[in-house]
C-alpha positions as CSV (number, residue, x, y, z in Angstrom):
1,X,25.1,-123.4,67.2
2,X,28.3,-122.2,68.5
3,X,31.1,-124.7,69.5
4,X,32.3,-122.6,72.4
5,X,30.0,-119.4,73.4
6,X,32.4,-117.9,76.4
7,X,35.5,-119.0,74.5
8,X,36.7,-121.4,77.8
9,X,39.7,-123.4,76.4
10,X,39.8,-126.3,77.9
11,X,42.9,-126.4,79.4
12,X,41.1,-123.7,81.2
13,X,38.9,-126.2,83.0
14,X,41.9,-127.5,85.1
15,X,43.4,-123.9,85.6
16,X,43.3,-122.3,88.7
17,X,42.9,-118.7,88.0
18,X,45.7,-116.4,89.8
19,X,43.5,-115.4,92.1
20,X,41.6,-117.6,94.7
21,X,37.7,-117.0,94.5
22,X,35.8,-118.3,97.8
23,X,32.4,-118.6,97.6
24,X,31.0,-117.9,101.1
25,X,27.8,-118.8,102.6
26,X,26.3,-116.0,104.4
27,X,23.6,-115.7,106.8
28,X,21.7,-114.1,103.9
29,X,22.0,-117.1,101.8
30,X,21.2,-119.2,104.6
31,X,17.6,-116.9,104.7
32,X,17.4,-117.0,101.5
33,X,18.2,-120.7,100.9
34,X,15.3,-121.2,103.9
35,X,12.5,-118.5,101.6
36,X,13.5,-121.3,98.9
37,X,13.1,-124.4,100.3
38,X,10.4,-123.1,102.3
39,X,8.0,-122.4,98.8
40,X,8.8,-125.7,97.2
41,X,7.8,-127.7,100.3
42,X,11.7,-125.0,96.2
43,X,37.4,-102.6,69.9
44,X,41.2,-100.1,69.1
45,X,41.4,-96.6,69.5
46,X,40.2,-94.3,67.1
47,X,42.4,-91.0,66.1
48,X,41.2,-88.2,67.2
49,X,39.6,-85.4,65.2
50,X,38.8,-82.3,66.6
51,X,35.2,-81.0,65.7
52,X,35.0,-78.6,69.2
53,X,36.5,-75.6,67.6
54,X,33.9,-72.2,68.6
55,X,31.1,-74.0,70.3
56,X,30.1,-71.5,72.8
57,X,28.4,-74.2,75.2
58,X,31.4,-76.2,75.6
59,X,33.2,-75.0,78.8
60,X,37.1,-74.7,78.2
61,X,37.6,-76.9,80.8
62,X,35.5,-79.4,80.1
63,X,37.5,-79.4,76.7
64,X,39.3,-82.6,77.8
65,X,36.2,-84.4,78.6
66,X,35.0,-84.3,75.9
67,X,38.3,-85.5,74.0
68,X,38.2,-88.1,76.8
69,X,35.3,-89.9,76.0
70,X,35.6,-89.4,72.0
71,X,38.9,-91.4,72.4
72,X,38.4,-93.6,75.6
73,X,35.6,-93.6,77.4
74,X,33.0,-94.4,74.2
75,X,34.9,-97.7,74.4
76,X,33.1,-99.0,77.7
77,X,29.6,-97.8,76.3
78,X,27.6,-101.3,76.8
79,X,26.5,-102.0,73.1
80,X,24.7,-104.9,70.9
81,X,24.3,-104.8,67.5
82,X,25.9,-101.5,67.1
83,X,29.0,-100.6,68.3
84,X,30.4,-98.1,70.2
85,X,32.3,-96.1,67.9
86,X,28.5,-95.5,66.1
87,X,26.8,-94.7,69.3
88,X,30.2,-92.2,69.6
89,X,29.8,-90.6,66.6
90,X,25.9,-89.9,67.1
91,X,26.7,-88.8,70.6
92,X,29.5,-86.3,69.7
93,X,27.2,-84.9,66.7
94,X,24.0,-84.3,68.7
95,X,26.1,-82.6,72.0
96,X,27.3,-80.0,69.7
97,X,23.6,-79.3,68.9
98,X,23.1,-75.3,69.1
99,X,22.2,-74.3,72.8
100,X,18.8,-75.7,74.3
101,X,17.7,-77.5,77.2
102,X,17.8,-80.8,75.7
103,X,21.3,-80.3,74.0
104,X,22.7,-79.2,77.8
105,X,21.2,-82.0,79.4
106,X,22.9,-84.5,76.7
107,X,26.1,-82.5,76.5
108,X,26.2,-82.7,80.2
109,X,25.4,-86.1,80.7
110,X,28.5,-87.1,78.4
111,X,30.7,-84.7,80.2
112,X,29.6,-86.5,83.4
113,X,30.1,-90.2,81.9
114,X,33.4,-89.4,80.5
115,X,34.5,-87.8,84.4
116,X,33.1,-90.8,86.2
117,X,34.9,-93.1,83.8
118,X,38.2,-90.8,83.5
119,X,38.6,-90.4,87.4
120,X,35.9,-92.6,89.3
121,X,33.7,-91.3,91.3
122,X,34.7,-87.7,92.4
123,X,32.4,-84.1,92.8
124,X,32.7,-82.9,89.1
125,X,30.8,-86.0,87.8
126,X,28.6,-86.1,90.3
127,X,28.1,-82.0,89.7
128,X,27.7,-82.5,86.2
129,X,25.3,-85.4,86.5
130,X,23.0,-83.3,88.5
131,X,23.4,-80.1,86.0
132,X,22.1,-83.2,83.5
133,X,18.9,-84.0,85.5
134,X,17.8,-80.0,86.1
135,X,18.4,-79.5,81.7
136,X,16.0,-82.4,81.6
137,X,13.3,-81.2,84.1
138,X,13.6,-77.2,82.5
139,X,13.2,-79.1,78.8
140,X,10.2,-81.5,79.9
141,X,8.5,-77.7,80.7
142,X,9.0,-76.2,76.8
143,X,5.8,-77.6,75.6
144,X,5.2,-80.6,73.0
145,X,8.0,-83.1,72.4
146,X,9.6,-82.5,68.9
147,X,12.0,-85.4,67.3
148,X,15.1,-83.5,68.0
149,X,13.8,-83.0,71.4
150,X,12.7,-86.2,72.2
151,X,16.2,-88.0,70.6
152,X,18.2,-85.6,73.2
153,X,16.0,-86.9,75.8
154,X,17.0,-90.5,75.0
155,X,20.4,-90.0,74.5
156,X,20.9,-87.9,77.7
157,X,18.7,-91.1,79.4
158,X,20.9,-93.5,78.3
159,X,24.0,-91.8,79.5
160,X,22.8,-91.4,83.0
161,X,22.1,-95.3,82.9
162,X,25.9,-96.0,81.9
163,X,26.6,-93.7,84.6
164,X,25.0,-95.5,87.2
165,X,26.4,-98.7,85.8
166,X,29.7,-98.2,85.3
167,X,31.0,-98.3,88.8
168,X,27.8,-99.4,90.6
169,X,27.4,-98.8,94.2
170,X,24.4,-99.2,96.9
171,X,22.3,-96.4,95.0
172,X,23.3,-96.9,91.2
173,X,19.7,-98.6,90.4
174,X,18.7,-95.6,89.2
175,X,19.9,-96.6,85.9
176,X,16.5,-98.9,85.4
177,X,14.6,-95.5,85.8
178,X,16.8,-94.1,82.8
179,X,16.4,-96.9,80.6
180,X,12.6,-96.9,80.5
181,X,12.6,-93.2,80.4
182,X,14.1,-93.2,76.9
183,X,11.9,-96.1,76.3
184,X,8.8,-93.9,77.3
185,X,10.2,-91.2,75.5
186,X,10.5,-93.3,72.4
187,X,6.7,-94.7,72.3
188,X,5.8,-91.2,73.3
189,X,7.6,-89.2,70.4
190,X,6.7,-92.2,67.9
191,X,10.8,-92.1,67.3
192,X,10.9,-96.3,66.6
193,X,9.0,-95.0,63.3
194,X,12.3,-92.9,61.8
195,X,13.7,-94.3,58.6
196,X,16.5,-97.3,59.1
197,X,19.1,-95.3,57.5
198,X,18.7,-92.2,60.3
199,X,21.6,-92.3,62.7
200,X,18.9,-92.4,65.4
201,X,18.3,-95.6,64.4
202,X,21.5,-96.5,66.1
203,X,20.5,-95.1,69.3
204,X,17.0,-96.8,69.0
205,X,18.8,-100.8,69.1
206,X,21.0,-99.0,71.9
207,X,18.1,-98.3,73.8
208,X,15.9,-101.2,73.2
209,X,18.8,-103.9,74.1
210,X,19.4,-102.3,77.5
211,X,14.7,-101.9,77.5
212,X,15.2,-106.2,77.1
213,X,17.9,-107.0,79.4
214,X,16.2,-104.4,81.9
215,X,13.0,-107.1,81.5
216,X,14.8,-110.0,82.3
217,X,16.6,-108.4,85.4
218,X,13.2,-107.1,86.8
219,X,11.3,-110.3,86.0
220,X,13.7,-111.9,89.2
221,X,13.8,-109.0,91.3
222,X,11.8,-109.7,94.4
223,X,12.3,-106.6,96.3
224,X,9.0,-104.7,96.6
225,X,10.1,-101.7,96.6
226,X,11.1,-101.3,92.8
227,X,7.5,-101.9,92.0
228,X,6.3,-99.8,94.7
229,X,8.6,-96.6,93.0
230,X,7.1,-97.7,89.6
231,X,4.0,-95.7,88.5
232,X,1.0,-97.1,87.2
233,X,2.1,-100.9,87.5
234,X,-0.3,-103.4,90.0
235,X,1.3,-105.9,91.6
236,X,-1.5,-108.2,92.2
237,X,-1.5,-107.8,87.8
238,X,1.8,-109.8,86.2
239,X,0.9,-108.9,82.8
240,X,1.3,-105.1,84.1
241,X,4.2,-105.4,86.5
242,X,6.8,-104.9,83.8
243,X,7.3,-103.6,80.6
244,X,6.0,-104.2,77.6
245,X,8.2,-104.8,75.7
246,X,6.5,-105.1,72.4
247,X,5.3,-101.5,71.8
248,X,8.7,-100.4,71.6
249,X,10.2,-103.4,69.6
250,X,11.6,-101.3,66.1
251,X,11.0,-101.7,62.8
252,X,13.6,-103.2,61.2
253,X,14.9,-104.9,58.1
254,X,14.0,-108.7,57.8
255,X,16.6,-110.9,58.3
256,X,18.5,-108.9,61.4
257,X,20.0,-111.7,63.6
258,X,20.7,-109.5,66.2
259,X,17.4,-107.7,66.3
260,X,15.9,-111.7,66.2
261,X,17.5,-113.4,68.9
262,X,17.0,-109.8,71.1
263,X,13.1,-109.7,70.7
264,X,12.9,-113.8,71.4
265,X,14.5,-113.2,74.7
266,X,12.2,-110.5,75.4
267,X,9.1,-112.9,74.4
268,X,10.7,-115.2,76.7
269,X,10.6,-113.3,79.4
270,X,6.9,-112.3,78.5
271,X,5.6,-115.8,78.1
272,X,7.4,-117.6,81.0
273,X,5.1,-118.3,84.1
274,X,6.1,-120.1,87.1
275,X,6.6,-123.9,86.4
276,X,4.6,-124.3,89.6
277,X,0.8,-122.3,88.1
278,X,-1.5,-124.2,87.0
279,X,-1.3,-122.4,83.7
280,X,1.9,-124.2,83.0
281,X,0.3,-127.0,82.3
282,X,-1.9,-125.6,79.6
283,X,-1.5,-126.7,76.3
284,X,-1.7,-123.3,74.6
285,X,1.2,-122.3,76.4
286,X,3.4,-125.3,75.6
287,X,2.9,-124.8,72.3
288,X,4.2,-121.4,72.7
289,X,7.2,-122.6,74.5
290,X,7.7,-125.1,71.7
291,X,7.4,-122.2,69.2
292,X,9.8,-120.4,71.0
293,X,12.4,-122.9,71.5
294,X,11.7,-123.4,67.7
295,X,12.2,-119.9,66.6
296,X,15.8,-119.7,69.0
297,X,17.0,-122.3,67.5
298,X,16.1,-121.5,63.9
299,X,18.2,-118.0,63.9
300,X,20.7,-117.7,61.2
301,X,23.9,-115.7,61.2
302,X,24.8,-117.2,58.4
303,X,22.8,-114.8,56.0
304,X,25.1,-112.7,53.7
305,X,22.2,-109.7,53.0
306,X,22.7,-109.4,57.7
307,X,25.7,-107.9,57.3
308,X,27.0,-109.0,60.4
309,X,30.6,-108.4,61.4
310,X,32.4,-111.7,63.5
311,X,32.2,-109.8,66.7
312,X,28.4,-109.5,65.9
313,X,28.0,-113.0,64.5
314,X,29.3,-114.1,67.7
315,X,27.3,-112.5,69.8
316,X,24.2,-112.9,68.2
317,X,25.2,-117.3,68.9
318,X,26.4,-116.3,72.4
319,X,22.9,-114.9,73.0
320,X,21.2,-117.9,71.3
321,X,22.8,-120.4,73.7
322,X,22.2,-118.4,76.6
323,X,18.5,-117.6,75.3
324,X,17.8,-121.7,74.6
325,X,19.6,-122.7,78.1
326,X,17.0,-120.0,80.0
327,X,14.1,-121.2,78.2
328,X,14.7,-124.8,78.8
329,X,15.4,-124.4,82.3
330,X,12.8,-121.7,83.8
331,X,9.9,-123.4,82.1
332,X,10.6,-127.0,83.9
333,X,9.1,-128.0,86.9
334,X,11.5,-129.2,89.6
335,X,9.8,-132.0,89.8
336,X,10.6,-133.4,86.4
337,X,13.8,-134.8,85.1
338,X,16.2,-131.8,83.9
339,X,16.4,-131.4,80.3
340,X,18.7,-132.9,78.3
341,X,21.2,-129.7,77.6
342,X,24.3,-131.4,78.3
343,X,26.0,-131.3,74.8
344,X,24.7,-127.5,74.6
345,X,26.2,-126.6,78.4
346,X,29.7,-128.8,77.6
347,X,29.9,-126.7,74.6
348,X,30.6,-123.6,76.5
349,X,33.2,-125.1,78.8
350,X,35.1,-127.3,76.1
351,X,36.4,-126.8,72.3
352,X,38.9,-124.0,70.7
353,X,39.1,-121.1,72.7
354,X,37.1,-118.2,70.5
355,X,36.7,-114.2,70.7
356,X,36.5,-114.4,74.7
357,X,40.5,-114.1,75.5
358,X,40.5,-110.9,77.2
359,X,37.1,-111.3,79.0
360,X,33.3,-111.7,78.2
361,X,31.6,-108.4,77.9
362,X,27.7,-110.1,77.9
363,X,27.4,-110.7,81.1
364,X,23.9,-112.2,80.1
365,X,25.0,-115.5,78.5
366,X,27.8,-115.2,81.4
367,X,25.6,-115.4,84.3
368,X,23.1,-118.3,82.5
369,X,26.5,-120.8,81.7
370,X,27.6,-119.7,85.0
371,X,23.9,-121.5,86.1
372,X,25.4,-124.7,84.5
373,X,28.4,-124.8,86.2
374,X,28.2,-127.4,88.9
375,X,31.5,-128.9,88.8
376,X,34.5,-127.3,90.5
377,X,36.4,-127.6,87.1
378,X,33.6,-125.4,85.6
379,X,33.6,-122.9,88.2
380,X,37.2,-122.5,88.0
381,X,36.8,-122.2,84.0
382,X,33.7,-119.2,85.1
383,X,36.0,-117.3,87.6
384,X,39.4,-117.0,85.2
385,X,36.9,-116.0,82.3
386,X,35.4,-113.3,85.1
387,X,39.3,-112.1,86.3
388,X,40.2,-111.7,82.8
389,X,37.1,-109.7,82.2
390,X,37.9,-107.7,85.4
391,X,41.2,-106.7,83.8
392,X,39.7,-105.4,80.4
393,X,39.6,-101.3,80.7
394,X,36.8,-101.5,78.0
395,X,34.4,-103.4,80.1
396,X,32.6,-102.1,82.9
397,X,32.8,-103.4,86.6
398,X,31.5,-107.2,86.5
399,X,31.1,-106.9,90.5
400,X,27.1,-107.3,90.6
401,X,27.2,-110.1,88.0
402,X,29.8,-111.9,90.2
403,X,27.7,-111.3,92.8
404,X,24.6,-113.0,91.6
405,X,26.8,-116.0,90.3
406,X,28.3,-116.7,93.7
407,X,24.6,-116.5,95.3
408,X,23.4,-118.9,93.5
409,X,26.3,-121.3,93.2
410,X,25.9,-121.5,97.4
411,X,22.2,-121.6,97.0
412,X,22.5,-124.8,94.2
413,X,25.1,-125.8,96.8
414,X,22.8,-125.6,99.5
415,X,20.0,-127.9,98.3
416,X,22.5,-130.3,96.5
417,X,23.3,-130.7,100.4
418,X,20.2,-130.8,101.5
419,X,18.8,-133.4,98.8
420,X,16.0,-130.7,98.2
421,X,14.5,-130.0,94.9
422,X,15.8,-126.6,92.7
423,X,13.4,-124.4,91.4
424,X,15.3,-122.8,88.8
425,X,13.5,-119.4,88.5
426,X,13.9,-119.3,92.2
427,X,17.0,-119.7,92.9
428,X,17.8,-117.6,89.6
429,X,15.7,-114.8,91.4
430,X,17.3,-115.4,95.0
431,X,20.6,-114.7,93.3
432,X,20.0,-111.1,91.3
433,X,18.4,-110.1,94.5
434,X,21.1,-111.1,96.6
435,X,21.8,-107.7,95.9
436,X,20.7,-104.2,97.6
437,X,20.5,-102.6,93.8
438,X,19.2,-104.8,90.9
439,X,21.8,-105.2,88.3
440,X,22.6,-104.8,84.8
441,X,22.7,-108.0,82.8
442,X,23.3,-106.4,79.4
């Protein structure tokens, strides 16, 4: 395990950060505190090196753009297990693909990444965004899906979904409908089969840890309408309400840490039912809880033949402490004594201060410690960690995580208060749809 997973020091704990957070209790948390209550009755810069020199496609003026993102802008590309200078390279290679449909839409989705990120939102990004979707819809029309195809496809999904997170706003949950198109695309063009050493491979664990965190941000999302705009899902059916997530899992080599601890969250969120069904009580599915919790806690990083770098390594724990406290918590009834977590939650507010100086960049494990933070000193440790993650350029805007966390602080607040009972998936749910878009948690 990991002695300190956000890297809090603990001087930390009795910091004030520089800026005063309040937490305010709005008339929505108040309804949503009722709907609760109610059911329980509840990296540096790499040198540049030119490799645009006579591609016809490449606009002169979008030149810059695209010597933007190869030396900034790759930097704040949301990765796990890869980083971004390999997602980089695999971009910048497949945008200078010879002219087609597929290449245009990719080449034009980076151009409209690297404009969004370069000058926030303004007309060209928005313009080249758009150009993006219409290559896409005129490629879809060329007949059957070959491998090139379908990686362009992916690549040029994926970009559109760091588009729509990167400076979210009231209609940036589009980028759910990107991620699972590259996933579809994937299963569809059979592209999780490639060979390890491909470079696609690269983009594959891109894809498929945005496909898991995607899971466990639509398994709390309680506004109808994203399954409404989702075709061919039931919602009277749970199994088919969300992905599944295991006919896109990838082949890779045994041991891979990061590929481990990934696909155990995404059984997690597969296997958890509410503490309140009767089917919690089944013995079959204990004993698949108890082989989960087994198998979280049994990961290694350790293992020389992983290959894992200390940024990795440390991620991979950071996810296994986050991935253990979730399990514990959403699959306990409210009405039986909490588990026994403590030494596992103290760890992440106490001991040496680790990689985490500059900010967190998982805003997964960030938003489950945040769950555990019930004293003031805590919170105080949450909200410098969340300023100084503000202040990184590298990271994207943490504004919807910060969100969530502040719902459900008032909402824990709210039934401490009230002496009621806390559902934990409820509350965990009232707080990522606190929110008019559903966030990213990856």
């Amino acid at each position: 395990m990991i002695a300190n997973p956000l890297g809090v020091a603990t001087n930390e704990l009795r910091e004030r950060p520089s800026t005063l957070f309040l937490i305010n209790t709005t008339f929505n948390d108040m309804e949503l505190y009722g709907d609760r209550t109610l059911r329980m009755s509840l990296d540096p810069l790499a040198p540049f090196s030119p490799i645009l020199p006579n591609q016809p496609h490449v606009h002169a003026g979008h030149a810059s753009l695209l010597h933007y993102f190869q030396n900034t802008a790759y930097r704040s590309l949301v990765t796990f297990g890869v980083t971004p200078r390999q997602i980089r390279d695999a971009l910048m290679t497949m945008a200078m693909a010879p002219d087609t449909p597929s290449g245009l839409a990719l080449l034009h989705a980076l151009l409209a990444y690297s404009s969004l990120h370069s000058q926030g939102l303004n007309k060209e990004a928005v313009m080249l965004k758009i150009q993006s979707l219409q290559f896409l819809s005129v490629s879809l029309k060329e007949g059957p899906m070959t491998t090139t195809r379908a990686t362009q496809h992916v690549t040029a999904s994926m970009l559109l979904g760091a588009f729509e997170t990167l400076l979210p706003s009231d209609s940036s949950g589009e980028w759910l409908w990107h991620i699972w198109g590259a996933m579809d695309t994937i299963h569809a063009a059979q592209l999780r089969d490639v060979s390890y050493e491909n470079e696609t491979r690269h983009l594959l664990d891109w894809v498929y840890y945005h496909g898991v965190l995607s899971r466990f941000a639509v398994h709390h999302w309680r506004h109808q309408s994203l399954m409404q705009s989702r075709p061919n899902t039931r919602a009277d059916s749970p199994g088919n309400q969300y992905l599944q997530l295991s006919q896109y899992r990838p082949t890779l080599p045994s041991p891979n840490p990061t590929y481990a601890i990934l696909s155990l969250l995404a059984k997690v969120c597969e296997t958890l039912v509410d503490p309140r069904d009767p089917q919690s009580r089944y013995e079959d599915y204990m004993r698949r809880l108890r082989a989960l919790e087994n198998r979280i806690d049994s990961v290694s990083v350790t293992s020389t033949s992983a290959k894992l770098s200390q940024d990795a390594a440390f991620a991979v724990e950071l996810y296994q402490v986050a991935t253990r406290i979730y399990l514990a918590r959403a699959s306990q009834s409210p009405y039986e004594p909490p588990a026994n977590l403590d030494s596992l939650i103290e760890a992440g507010f106490s001991g040496p201060q680790k990689t985490c100086t500059s900010g967190c960049e998982h805003f997964f494990p960030l938003l489950i410690l945040a769950c555990e933070a019930r004293r003031d000193d805590q919170r105080v440790a949450i909200l410098n960690l969340v300023e100084r993650t503000q202040r990184d350029s590298r990271i994207r805007t943490v504004r919807g995580v910060m969100d969530a966390i502040q719902s459900i602080w008032v909402q824990q607040d709210l039934h401490a208060d009230g002496d009621v009972l806390v559902n934990y998936l409820d509350v965990m749910s009232a707080g990522i749809s606190s929110t008019s878009t559903i966030p990213s948690f990856a």
